[in-house]
N, C-alpha and C positions, 0 to 999 in steps of 0.2 A: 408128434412133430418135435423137433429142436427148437428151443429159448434160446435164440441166439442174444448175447448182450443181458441187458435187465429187463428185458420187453416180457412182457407178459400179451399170450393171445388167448383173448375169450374165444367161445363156440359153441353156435347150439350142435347136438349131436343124438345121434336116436339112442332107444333105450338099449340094443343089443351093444354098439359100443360104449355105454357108460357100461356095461358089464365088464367088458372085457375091461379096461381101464381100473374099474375098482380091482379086478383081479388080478391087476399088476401091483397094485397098490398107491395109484393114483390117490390126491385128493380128489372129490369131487362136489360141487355145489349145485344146490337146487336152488333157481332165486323164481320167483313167483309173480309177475310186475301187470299191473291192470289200469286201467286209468279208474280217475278219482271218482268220473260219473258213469254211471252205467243207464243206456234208455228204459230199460224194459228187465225190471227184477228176475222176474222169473225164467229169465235166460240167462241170469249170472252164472257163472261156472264160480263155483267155492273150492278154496284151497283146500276145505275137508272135504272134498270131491277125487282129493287125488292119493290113490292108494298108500305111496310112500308118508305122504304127511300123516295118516290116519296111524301108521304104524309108528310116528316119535311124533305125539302132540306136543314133546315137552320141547322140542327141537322150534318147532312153527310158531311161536307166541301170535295171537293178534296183534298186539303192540308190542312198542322194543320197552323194553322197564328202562334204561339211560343209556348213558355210555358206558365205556370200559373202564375200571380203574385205573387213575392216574399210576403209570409206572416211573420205576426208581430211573429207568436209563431214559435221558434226552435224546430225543433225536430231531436231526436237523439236514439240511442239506447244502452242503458247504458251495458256495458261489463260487467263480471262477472270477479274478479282480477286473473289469473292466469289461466285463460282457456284458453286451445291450440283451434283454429280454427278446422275447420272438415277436415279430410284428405283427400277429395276426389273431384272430379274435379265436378263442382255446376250444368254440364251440359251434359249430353249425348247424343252426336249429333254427325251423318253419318257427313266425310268431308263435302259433299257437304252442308247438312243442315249448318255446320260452317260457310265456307265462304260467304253463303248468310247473316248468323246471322251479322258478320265482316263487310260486304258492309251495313247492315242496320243500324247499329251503326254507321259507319264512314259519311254516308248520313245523319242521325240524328245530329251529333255530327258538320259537316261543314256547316248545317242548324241554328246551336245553339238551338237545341233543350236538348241538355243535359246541366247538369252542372257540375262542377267539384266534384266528391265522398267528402264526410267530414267526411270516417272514418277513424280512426286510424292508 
């Protein structure tokens, strides 16, 4: 599809078109996402379960080691003078989706994986 603007569109897609896509020379990402608890172990699906991961373990970390190094160029995003913010909450998520969002933030954030916001 076309990026129309700066928009970027996720999508899950089967495995015969990520082939084709790599073979055009696409990026591609494999993101991995599970909740935090699982009932019953022995039906966890493990990320060493999935073929591509087992072939770049060096790719898959169990944990992330920080963030990226601080780079030389700033970037920022320049405001428009006099525009009011959007009036609506940036996320629509069941309680329970929240409170997990909350615990993953706050576990990122006591890791020092975040950094302090630098907007306005």
């Amino acid at each position: 599809g076309s990026n129309r603007g700066n928009a970027t569109r996720l999508s899950i897609i089967s495995c015969t078109k990520t082939e084709k896509y790599v073979k055009k020379g696409f990026h591609i990402f494999l993101a991995h996402i599970r909740t935090k608890e699982v009932e019953d172990k022995s039906e966890e699906k493990r990320l060493e379960d999935i073929p591509i991961v087992r072939d770049f373990p060096e790719v898959f970390l169990e944990d992330l080691p920080g963030l990226p190094p601080i780079r030389p160029v700033g970037f920022q995003i320049d405001l428009v003078p006099g525009a009011a913010p959007v009036a609506r909450a940036p996320y629509r998520l069941a309680p329970s989706e929240m409170k997990e969002l909350v615990e993953q933030l706050k576990e990122l954030s006591d890791k020092g994986f975040t950094r302090p916001s630098s907007s306005p």
